[in-house]
Backbone bond lengths (Angstrom), bond angles and torsions (degrees), N, CA, C in turn:
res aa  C-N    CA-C-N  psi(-1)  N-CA   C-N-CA  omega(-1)  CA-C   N-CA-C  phi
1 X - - - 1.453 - - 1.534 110.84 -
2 X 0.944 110.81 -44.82 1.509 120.59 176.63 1.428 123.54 -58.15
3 X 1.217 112.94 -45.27 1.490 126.65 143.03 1.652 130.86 -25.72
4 X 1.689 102.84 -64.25 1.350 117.35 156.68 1.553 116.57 -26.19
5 X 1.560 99.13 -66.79 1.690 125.77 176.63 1.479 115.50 -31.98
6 X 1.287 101.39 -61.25 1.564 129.41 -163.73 1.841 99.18 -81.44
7 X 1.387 101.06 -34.40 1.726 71.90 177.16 1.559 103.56 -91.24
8 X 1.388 131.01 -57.58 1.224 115.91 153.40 1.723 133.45 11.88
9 X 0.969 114.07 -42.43 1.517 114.01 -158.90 1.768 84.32 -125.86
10 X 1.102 124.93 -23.30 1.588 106.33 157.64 1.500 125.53 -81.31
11 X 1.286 110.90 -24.83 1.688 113.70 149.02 1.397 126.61 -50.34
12 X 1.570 106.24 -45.09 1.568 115.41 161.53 1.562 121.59 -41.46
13 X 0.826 110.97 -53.80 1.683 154.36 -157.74 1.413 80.78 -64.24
14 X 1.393 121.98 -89.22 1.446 130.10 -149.24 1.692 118.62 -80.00
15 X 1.684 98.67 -19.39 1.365 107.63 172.18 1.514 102.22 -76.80
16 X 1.449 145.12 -37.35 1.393 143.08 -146.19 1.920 81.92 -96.82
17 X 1.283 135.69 -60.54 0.939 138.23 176.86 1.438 113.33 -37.04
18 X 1.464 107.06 -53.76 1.607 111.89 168.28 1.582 123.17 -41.73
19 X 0.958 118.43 -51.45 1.517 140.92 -140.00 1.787 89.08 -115.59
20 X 1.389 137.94 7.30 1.187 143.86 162.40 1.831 102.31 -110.58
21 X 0.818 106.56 -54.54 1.596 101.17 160.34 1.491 131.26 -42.74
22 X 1.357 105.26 -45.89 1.523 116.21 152.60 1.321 134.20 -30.54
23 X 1.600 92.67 -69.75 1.418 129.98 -168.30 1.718 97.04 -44.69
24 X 1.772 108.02 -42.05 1.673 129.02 -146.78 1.349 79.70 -81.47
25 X 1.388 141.16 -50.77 1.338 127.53 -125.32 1.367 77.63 -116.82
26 X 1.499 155.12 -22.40 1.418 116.83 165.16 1.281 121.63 -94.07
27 X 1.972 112.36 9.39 1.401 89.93 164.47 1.404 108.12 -105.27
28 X 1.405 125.91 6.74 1.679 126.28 143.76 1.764 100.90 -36.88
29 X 1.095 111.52 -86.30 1.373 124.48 -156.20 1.729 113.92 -47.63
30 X 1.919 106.03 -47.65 1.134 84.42 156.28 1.983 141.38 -78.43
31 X 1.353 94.54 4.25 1.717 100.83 169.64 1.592 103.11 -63.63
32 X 1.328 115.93 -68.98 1.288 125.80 166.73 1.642 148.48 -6.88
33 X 1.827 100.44 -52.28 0.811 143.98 162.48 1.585 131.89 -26.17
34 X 1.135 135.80 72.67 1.421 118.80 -137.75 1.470 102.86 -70.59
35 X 1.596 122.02 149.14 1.176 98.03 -151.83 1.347 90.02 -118.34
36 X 1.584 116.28 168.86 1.556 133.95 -167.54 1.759 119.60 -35.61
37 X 1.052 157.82 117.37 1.514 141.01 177.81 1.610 110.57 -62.34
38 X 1.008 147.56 156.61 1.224 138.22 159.50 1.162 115.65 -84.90
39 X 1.798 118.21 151.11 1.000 124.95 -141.94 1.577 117.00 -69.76
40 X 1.435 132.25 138.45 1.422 103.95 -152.53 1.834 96.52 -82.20
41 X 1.243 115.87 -175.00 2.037 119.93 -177.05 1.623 86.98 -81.11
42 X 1.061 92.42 144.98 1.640 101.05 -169.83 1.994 102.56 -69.22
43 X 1.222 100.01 116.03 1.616 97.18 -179.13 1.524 122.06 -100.50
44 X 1.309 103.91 137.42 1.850 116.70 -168.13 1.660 89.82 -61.43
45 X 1.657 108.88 174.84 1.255 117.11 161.95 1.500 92.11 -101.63
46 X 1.522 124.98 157.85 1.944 133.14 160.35 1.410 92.64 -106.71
47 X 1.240 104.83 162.64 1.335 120.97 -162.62 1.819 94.04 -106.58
48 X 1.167 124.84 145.77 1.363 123.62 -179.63 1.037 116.19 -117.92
49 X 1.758 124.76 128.80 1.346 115.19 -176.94 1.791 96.02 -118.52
50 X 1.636 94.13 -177.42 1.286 98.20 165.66 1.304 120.62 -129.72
51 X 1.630 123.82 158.08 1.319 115.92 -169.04 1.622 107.89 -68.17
52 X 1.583 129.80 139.05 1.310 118.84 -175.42 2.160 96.72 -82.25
53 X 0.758 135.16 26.10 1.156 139.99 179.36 1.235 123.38 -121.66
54 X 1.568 131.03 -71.75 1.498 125.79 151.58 1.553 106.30 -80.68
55 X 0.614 147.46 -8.51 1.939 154.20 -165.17 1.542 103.08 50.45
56 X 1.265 128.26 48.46 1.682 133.38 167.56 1.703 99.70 -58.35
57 X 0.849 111.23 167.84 1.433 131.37 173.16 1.075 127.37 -108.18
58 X 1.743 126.39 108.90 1.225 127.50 -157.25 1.715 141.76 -124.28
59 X 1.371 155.04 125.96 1.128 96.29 178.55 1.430 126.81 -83.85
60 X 1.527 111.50 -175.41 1.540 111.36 -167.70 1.796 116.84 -47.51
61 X 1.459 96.79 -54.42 1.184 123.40 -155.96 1.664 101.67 -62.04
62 X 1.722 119.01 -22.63 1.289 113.92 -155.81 1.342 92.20 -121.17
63 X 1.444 128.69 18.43 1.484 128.21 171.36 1.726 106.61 -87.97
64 X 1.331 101.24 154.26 1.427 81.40 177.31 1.933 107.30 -114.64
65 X 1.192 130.67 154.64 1.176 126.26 -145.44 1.390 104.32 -118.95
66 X 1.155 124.46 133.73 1.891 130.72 -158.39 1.701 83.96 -131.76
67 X 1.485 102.85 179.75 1.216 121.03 171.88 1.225 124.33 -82.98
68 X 1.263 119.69 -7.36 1.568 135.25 172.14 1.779 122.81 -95.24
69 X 1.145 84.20 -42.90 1.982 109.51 -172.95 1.132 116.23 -142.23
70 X 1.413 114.48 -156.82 1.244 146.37 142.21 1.400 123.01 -103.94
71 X 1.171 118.63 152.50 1.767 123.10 -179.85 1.379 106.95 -138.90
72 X 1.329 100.94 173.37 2.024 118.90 -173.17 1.491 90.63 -82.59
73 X 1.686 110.25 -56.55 1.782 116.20 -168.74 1.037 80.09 -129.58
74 X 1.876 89.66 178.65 1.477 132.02 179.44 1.795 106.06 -72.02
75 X 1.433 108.25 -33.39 1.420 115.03 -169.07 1.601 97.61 -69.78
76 X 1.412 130.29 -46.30 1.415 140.09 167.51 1.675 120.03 -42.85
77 X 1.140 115.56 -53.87 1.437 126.33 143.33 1.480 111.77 -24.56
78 X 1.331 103.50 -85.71 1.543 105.40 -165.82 1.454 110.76 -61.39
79 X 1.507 112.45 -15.44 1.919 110.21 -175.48 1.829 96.11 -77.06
80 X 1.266 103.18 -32.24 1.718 87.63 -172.60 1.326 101.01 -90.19
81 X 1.035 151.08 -30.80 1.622 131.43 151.17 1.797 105.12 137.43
82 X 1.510 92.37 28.71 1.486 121.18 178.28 1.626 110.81 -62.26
């Protein structure tokens, strides 16, 4: 009977030991885990123009606007005779 006892409680033993080892190695993995980014601020598209003079690539908002085109600068403007 005692025997019974004794293996019993070393089954205990090695199953609780088991199942703590576990426990370790999937919350390793989820440490690991690269974790989610937060969500980015929802971003507009800008509209892109190009300079009608060198043809740079621009956005809208930072072109500057002549009677002919658009331009990179003011000096670009005045070179095409805007």
């Amino acid at each position: 009977m005692k025997y019974l006892l004794v293996t019993a409680l070393a089954v205990l033993v090695f199953w609780l030991w088991r199942h703590n080892r576990q426990a370790e190695r999937d919350a390793a993995q989820r440490e690991n885990m690269p974790r989610p980014r937060p969500a980015a601020k929802s971003l507009q598209a800008t509209e892109v123009v190009a300079c009608d003079l060198c043809e740079v690539h621009l956005p809208r908002s930072e072109a500057v606007t002549g009677r002919k085109g658009l331009y990179c600068s003011e000096a670009h403007r005045r070179q095409a005779g805007d």
